[in-house]
MMTF fields as JSON, N, C-alpha, C and O atoms, coordinates in Angstrom:
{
  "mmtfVersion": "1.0.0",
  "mmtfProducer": "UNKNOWN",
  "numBonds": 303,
  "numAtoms": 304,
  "numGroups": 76,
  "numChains": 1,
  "numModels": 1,
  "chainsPerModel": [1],
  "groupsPerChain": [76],
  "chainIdList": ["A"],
  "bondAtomList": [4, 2, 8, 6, 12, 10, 16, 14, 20, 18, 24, 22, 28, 26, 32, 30, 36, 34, 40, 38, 44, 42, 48, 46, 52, 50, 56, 54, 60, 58, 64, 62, 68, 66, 72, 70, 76, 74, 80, 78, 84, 82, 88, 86, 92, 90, 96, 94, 100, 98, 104, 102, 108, 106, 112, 110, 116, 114, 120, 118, 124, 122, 128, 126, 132, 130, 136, 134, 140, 138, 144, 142, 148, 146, 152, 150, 156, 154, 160, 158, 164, 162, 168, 166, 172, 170, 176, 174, 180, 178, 184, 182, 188, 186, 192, 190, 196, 194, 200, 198, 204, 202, 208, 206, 212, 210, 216, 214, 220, 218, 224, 222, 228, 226, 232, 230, 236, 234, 240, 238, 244, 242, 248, 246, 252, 250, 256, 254, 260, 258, 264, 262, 268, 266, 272, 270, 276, 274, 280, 278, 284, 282, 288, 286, 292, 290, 296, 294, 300, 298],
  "bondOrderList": [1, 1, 1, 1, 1, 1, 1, 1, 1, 1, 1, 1, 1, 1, 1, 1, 1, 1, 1, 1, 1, 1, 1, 1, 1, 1, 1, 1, 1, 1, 1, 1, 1, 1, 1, 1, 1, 1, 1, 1, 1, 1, 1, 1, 1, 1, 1, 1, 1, 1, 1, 1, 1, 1, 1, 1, 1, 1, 1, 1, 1, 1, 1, 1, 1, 1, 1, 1, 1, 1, 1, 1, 1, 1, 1],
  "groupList": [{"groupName": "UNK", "atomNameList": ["N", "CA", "C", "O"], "elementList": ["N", "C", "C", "O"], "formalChargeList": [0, 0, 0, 0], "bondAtomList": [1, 0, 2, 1, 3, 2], "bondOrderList": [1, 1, 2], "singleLetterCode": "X", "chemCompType": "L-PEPTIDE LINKING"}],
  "groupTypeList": [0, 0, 0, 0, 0, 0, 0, 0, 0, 0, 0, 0, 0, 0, 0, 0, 0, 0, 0, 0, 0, 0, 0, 0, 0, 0, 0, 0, 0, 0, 0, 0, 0, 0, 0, 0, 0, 0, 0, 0, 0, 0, 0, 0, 0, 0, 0, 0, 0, 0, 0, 0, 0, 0, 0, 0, 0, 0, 0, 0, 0, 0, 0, 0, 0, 0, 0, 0, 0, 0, 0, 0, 0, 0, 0, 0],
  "groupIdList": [1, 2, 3, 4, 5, 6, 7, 8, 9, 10, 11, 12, 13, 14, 15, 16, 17, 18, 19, 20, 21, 22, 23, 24, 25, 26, 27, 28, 29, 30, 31, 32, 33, 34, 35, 36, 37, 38, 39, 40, 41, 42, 43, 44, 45, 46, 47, 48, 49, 50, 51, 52, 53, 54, 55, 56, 57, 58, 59, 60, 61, 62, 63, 64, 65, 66, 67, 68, 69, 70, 71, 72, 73, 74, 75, 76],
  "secStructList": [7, 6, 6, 2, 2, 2, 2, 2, 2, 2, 2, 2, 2, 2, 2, 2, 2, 2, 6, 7, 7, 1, 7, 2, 2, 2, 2, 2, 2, 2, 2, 6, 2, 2, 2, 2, 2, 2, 1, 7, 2, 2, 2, 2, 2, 2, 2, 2, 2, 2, 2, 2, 7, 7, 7, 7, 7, 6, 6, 1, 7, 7, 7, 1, 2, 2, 2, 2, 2, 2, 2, 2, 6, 6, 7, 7],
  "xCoordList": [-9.402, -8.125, -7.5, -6.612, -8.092, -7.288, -7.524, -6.619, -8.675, -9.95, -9.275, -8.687, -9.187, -8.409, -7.05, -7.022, -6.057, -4.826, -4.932, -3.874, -5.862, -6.216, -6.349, -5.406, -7.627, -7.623, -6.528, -6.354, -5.849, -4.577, -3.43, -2.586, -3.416, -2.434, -2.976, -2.347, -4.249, -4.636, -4.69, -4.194, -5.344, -4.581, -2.941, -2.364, -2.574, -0.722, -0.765, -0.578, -1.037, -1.088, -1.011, -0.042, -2.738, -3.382, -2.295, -1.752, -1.625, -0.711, 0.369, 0.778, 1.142, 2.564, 2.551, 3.473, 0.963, 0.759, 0.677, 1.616, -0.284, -0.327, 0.846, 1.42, 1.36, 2.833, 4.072, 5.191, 3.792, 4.69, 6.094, 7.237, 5.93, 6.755, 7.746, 8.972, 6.895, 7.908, 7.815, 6.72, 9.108, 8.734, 7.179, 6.344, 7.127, 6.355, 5.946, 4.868, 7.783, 7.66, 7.283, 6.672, 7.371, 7.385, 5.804, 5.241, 4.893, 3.848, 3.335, 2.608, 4.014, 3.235, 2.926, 2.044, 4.118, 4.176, 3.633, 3.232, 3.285, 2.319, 0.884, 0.204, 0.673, -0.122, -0.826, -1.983, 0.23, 0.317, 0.03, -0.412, 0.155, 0.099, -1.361, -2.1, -1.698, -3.275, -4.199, -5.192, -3.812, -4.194, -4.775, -5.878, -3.58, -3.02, -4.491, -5.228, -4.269, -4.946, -6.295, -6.889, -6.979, -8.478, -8.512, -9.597, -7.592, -7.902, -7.987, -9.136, -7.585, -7.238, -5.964, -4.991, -6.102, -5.039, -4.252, -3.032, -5.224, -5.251, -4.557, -3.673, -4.941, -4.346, -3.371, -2.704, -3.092, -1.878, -0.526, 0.472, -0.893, -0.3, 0.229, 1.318, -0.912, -0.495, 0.158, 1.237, 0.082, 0.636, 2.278, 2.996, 2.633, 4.0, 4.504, 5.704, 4.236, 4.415, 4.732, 5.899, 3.992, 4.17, 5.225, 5.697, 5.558, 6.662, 7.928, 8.962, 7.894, 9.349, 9.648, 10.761, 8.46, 8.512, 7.879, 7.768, 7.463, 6.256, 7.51, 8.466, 7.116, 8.254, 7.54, 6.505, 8.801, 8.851, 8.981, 10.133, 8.318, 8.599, 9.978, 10.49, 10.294, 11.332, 11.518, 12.526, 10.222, 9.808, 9.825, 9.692, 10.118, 9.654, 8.466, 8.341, 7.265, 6.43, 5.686, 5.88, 4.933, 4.359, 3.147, 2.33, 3.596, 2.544, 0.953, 0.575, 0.396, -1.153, -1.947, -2.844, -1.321, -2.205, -1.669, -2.377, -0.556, -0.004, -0.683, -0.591, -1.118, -1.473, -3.113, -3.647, -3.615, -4.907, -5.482, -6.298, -4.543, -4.192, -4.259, -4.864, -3.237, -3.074, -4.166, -4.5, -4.508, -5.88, -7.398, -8.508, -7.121, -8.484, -8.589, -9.617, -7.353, -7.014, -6.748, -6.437, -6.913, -6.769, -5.818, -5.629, -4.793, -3.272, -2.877, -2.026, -3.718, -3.663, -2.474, -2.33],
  "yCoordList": [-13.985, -14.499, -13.599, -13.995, -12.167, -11.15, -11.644, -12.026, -11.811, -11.935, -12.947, -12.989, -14.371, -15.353, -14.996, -14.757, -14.924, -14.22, -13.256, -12.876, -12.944, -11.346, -12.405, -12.546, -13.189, -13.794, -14.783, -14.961, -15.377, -16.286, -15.352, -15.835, -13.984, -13.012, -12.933, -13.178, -12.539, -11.676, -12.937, -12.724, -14.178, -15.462, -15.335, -15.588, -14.813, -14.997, -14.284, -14.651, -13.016, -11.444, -12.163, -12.383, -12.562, -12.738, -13.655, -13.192, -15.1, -16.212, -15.485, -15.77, -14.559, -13.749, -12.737, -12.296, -12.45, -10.966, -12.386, -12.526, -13.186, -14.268, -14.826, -14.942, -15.356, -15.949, -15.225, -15.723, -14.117, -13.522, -13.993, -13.791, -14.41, -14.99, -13.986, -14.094, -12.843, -11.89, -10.493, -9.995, -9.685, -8.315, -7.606, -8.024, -6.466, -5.238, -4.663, -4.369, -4.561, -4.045, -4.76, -4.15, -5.729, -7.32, -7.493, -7.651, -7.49, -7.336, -6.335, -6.439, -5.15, -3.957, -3.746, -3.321, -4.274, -4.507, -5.148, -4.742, -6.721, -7.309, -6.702, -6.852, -5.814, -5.628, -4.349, -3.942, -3.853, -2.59, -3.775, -3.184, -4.568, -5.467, -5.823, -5.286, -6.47, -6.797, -5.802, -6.052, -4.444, -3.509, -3.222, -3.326, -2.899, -3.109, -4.436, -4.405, -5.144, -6.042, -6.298, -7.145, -5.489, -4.858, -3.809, -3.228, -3.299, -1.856, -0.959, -0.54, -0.455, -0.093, 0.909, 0.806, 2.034, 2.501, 3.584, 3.711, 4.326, 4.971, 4.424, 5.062, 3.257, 2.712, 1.85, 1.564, 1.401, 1.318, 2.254, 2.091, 3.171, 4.901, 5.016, 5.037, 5.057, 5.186, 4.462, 4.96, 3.434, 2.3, 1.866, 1.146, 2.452, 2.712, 3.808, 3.591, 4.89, 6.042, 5.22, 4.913, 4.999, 4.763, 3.656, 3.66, 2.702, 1.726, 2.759, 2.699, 3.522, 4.385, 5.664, 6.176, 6.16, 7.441, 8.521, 8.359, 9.712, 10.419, 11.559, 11.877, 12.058, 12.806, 14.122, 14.391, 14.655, 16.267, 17.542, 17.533, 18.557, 19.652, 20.196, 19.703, 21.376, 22.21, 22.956, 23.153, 23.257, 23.546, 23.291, 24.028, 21.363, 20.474, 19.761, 18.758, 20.358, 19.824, 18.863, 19.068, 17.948, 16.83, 17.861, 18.731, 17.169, 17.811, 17.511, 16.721, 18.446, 18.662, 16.965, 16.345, 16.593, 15.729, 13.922, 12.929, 13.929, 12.992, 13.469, 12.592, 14.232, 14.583, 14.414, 13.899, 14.677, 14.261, 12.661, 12.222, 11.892, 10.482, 9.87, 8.897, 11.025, 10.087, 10.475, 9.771, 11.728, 12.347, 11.296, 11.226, 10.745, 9.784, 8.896, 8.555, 8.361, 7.185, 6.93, 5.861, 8.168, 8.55, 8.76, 8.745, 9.08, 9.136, 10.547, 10.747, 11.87, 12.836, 12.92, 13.938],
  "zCoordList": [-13.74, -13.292, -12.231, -11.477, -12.206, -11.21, -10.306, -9.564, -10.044, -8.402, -8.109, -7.028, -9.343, -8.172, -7.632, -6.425, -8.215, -8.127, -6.834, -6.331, -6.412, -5.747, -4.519, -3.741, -4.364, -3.16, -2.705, -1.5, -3.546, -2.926, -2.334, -1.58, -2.696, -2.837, -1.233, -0.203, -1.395, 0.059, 1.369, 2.475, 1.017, 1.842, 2.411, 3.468, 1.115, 1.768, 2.644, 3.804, 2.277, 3.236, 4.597, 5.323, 4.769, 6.033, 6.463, 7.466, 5.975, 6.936, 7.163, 8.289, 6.578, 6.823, 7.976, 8.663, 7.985, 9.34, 10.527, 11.311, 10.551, 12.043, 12.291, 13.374, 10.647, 11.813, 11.633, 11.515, 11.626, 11.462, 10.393, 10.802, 9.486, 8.417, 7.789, 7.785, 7.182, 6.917, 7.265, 7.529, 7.29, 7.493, 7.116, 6.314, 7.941, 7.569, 6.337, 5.82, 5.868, 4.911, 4.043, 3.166, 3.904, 2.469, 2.584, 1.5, 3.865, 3.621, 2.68, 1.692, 3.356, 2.261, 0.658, -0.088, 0.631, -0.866, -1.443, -2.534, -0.934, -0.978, -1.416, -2.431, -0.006, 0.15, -0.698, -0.586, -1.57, -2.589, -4.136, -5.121, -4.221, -5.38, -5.396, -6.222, -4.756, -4.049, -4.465, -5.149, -3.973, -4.344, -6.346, -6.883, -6.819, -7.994, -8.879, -9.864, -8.041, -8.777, -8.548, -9.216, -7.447, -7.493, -8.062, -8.056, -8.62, -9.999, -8.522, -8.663, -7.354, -6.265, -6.377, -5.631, -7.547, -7.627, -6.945, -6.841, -6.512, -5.284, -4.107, -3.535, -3.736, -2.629, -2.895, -1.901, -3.76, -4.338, -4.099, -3.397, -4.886, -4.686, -2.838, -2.264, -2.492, -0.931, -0.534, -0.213, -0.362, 0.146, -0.272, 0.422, -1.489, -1.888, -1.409, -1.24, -1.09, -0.256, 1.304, 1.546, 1.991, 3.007, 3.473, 4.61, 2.496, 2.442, 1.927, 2.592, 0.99, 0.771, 1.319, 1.44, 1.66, 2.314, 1.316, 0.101, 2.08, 0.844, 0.486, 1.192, -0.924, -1.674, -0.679, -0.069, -0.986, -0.494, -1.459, -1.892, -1.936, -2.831, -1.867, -0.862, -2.628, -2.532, -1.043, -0.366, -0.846, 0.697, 1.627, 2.603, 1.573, 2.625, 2.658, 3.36, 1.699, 2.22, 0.861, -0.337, 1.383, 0.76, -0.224, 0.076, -1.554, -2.653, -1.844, -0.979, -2.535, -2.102, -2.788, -2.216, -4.018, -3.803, -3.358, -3.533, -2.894, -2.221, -0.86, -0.001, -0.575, 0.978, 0.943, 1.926, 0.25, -0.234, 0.017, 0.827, -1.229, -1.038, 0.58, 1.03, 1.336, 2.54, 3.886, 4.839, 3.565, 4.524, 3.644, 4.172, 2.559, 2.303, 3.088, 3.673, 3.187, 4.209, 5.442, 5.968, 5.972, 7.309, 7.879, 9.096, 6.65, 7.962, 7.574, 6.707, 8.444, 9.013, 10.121, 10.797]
}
């Protein structure tokens, strides 16, 4: 039932990015659910980061393994 759920989900995705239907952000989330529901938890993880913004320690700087997360994915 995920997989189907998963591909109608990822159909929406794809018609909302061509006609431009809804925000960026409303995709993402989307597109963080999708995730979620290929057991994709990792990218899940990221993908909510990047829609709210990545937390910061005391220092300023992004925990080692939120930074990890986002150097898997290429956003160095």
């Amino acid at each position: 039932m995920a997989l189907k759920e998963a591909l109608i989900l990822s159909e929406e995705i794809i018609k909302s990015i061509e006609l431009n239907e809804i925000p960026l952000t409303n995709i993402a989330l989307k597109t963080t659910r999708l995730a979620r529901l290929m057991s994709e938890f990792q990218m899940a993880e990221l993908l909510r980061y990047e829609t709210s913004g990545y937390p910061a320690n005391f220092t300023g700087w992004v925990e080692h393994n939120l930074w990890k997360i986002a150097k898997d994915a290429g956003r160095e």
